[in-house]
N, C-alpha and C positions, 0 to 999 in steps of 0.2 A: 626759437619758434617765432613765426613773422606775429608782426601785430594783427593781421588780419584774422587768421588764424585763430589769435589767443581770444578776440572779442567776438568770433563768432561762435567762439564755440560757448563763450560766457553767455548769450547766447539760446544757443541749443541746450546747451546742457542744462543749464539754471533754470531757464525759461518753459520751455517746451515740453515738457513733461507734464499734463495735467490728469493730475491726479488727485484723489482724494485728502482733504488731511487727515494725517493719522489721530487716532485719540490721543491727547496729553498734547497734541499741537496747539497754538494761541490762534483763534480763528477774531473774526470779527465783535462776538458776543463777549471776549475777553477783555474789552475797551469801551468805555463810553461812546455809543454814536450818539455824535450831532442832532440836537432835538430837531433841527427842520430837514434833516436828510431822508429821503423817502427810504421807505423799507426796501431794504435787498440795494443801495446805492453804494457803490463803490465812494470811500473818503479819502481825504487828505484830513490829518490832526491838525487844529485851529493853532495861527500861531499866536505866540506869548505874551509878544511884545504891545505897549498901550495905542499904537495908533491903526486905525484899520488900512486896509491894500487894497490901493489901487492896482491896475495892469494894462497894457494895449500893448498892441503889436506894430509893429515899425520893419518896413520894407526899405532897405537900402541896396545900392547896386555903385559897386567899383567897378569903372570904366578904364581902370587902371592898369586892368590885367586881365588876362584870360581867365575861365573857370580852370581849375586845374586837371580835374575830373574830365570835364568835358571840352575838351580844347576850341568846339567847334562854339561853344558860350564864350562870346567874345568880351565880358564881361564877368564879374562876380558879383551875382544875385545873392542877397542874404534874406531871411528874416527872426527878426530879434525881437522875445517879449522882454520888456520893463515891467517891472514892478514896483510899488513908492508907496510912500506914506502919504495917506492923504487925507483930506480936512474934514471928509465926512464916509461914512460908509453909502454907498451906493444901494438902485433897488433891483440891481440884476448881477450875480455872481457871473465869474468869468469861467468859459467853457474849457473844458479841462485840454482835448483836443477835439479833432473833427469825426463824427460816424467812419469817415472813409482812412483816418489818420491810425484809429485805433484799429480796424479792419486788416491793415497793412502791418500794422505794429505787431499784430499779434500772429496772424498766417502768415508772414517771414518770417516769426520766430516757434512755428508749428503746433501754436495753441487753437484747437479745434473745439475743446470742450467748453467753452466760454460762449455767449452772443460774441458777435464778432466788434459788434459797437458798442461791449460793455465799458470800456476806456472812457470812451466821448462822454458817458454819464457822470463819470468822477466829480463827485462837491468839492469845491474848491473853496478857498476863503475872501481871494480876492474880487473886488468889482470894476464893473468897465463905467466908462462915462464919469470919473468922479477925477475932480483936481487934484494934483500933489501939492501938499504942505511943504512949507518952509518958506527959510530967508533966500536971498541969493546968497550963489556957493557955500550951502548949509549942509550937501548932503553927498554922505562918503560916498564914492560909487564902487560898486563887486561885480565883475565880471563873470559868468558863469558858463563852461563850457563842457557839453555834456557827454557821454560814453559814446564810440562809434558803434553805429547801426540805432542809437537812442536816438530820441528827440530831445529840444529844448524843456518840453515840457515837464521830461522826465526828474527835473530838479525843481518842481514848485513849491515843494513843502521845505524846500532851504530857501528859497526866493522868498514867499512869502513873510518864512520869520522874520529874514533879514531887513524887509521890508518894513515889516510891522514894529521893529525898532529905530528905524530912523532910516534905513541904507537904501539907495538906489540901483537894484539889481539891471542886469540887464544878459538874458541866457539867450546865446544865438545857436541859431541851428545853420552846423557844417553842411554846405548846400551838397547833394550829392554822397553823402555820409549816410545817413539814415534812412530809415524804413520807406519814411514819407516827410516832404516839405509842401505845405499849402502856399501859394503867393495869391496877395489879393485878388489877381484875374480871374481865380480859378486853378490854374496850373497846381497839379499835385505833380513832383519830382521825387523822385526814389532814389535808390543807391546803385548808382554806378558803380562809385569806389568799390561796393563789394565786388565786381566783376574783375577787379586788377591785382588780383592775388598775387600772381606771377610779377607783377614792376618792382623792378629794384630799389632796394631800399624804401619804401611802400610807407615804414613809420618814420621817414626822415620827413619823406614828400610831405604827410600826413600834419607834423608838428611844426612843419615850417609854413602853411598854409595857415593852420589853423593861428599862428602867430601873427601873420599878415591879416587874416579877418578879425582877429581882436582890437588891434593896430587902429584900423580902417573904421571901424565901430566907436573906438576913443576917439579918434577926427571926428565923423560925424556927432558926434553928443557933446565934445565940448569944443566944435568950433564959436568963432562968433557969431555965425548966425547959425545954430547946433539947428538938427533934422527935429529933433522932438521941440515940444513947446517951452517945456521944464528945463533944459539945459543949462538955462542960467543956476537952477539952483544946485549943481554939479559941485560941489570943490575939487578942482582939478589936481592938487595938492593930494586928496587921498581919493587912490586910486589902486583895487588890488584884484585878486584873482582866484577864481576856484573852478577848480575840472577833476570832471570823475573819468577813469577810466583812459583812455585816448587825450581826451579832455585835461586830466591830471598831465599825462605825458608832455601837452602842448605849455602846462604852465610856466615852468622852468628855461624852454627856448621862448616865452612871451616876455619875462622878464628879464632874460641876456638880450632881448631884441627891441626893447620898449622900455627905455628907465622909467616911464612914468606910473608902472606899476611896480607900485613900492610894495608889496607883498603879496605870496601865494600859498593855496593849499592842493595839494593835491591827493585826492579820493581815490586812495586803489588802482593810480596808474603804472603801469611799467614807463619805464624811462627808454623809450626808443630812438632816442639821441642821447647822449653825454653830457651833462655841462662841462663846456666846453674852460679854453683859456685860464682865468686866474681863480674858476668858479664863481659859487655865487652867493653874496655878503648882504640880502636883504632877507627880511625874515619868511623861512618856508615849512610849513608843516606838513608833515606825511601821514596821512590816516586812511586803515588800510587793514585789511586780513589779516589773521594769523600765519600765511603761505609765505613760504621764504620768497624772494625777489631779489636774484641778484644784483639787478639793477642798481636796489634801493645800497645796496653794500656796497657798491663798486661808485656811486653818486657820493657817502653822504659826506668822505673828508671834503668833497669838494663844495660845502653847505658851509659857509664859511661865517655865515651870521647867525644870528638867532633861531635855532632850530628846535624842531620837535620830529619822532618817529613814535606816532602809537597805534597800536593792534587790537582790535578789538575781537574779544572770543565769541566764537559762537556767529559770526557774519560770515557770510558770504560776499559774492562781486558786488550784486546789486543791492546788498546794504545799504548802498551809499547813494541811491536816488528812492525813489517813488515807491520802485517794483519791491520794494520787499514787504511792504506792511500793505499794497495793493493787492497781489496773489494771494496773502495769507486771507484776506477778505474774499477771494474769489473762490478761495478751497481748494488751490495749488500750491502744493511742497515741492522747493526744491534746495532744501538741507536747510532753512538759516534756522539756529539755536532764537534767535531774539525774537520774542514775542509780541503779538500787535501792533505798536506802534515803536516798541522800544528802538526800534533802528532809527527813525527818525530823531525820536530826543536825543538818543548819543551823536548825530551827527550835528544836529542842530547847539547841542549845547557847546561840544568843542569849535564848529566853528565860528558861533558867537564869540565866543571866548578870545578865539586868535584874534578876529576884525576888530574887537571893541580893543584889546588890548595895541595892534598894531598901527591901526588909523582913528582911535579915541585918545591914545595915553590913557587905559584903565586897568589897573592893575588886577590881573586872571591868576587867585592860586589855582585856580583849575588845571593851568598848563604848567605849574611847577612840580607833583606829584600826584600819585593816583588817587581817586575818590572814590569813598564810600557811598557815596550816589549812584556812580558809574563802574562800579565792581571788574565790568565787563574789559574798560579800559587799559590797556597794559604801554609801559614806557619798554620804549626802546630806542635804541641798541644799550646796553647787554641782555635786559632782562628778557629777552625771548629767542634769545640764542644757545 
């Protein structure tokens, strides 16, 4: 099945169905809301870690290349939120997305029974206008790349934590990929891509771009004179990766294409390229559905260092960003067993887990057997074969 296909239909089908929750569903009243979030506010769960998050948004454009989507962009337009730890909490949260972003996000994916600009409303944890802390070269950075037809956005509640522990996220939005891209001008851009069902090989194009816009992204942040102001406090030394969906798919060709990212996770992607040659010897985690993927079987002797494969029951696609514990707020079902917020903390705690252990040296039993915390969590291969 092409990629395009499989992500649209994740989708349509996941998405698009708004319906009521059944009784015995975990709706929003199943979870502590946020005492300063207005009633009826769509949330994100507050992250863990001790320092609060900062965020802004950064506009960069490779001159490098053509957009690949649209060949007649004679350039590659990105735009990429940061996230960071920072020295004081701020007096204005950062906006989840735009009225017009969420509008898009949601009548592309045929949700009609919502406000169309419920999205835009989403409390978020992070603030704009406030410094990042640390030393120079103090702070890992995690690359975050998110589902096709998603936005960046779509991964705030893993940026945040990550943040709120020390890391320097940075989630770009594949220009042309998604619902809707804002650039400072104004310019809102939509998805092309969706329109190219029929080009060959569609997930090769896909994963090999998305490889070059991560690339392109680690130039600008840790050159010597880096685009953000913070760059210096960068350690270029640890430098890793996480992608859900499409996103996942691209981490695997980012890391045979970029030694500088010494480790990846990938969120529920199919593998719509190989790794390729003698495989790949740095540490990669797969976290992801119960649904077989052959991908994942035909990839993983080629995993040749430090791995992990775990499944978690009861999840669906979009588990593994925002959308799951945001529809259940909104009083849309569309299948996940994990209630309120629970998808977020299983995603959030394993991939703490891998980063602190991969780019800290901190030793995670978490990733050496299953937890009584995380029930849900299942090791594989064999145990789910």
């Amino acid at each position: 099945m092409r990629v395009l296909r499989r992500c649209l239909a994740a989708v349509a089908g996941l998405l698009a169905v708004a319906v009521a929750v059944p009784s015995g569903s975990a709706t929003a009243a199943d979870v502590a809301v946020p005492p300063d979030a207005p009633s009826g506010t769509p949330y994100l769960p507050e992250p863990t870690g001790p320092h609060p998050v900062g965020t802004q948004s950064l506009y960069l454009k490779d001159v490098s290349r053509p957009d690949p989507w649209v060949p007649s962009a004679k350039a590659r337009e990105l735009m990429v939120s940061l996230w960071y730890p920072a020295r004081s909490p701020g007096a204005r949260r950062a906006q989840y997305m735009t009225p017009k972003e969420s509008e898009l996000l949601l009548t592309s994916a045929g949700i009609t029974d919502v406000p169309p600009d419920v999205l835009s409303r989403t409390r978020t944890s992070a603030y704009t206008d406030v410094a990042p802390a640390g030393r120079r070269h103090s702070l890992p950075l995690v690359v975050l790349s998110p589902g096709f037809t998603w936005p960046r956005s779509s991964l705030t509640a893993l940026a945040e934590e990550l943040a709120s522990r020390g890391y320097l996220v940075a989630g770009i939005d594949h220009t042309y990929e998604n619902f809707a891209t804002t650039f400072p001008d104004g310019r809102v851009v939509t998805c092309a891509a969706c329109e190219l069902e029929d080009v060959d090989d569609f997930g090769k194009v896909a994963v090999e771009s998305r490889a070059r816009d991560v690339s392109f992204v680690l130039d600008e942040l840790t050159a010597a004179r880096p685009r953000w102001k913070g760059g210096a406090l960068i350690d270029p030394t640890r430098i890793a990766m996480a992608g859900m969906s499409l996103g996942g798919a691209s981490v695997g060709e980012t890391m045979l294409t970029d030694p500088r990212v010494r480790a990846g996770i990938n969120l529920d992607g199919s593998l719509f390229k190989d790794l390729s040659g003698s495989g790949l010897s740095r540490p990669y985690l797969i976290l992801g559905t119960e649904a077989p993927d052959e991908t994942w079987d035909r990839n993983w002797p080629l995993l040749t260092g430090w791995k992990r494969w775990l499944a978690v029951a009861g999840s669906v696609h979009p588990s593994f960003t925002d959308y799951d514990t945001l529809t259940q707020q909104l009083g849309l079902d569309f299948g996940s067993k994990l209630p309120g917020t629970r998808s977020v903390e299983i995603a959030r705690a394993y991939v703490d887990a891998f980063f602190d252990l991969h780019l800290r040296g901190k030793q995670q039993p978490l990733l050496n057997k299953p937890s009584a915390r995380y029930p849900e969590v299942m090791f594989c291969p064999p145990a789910c074969q």
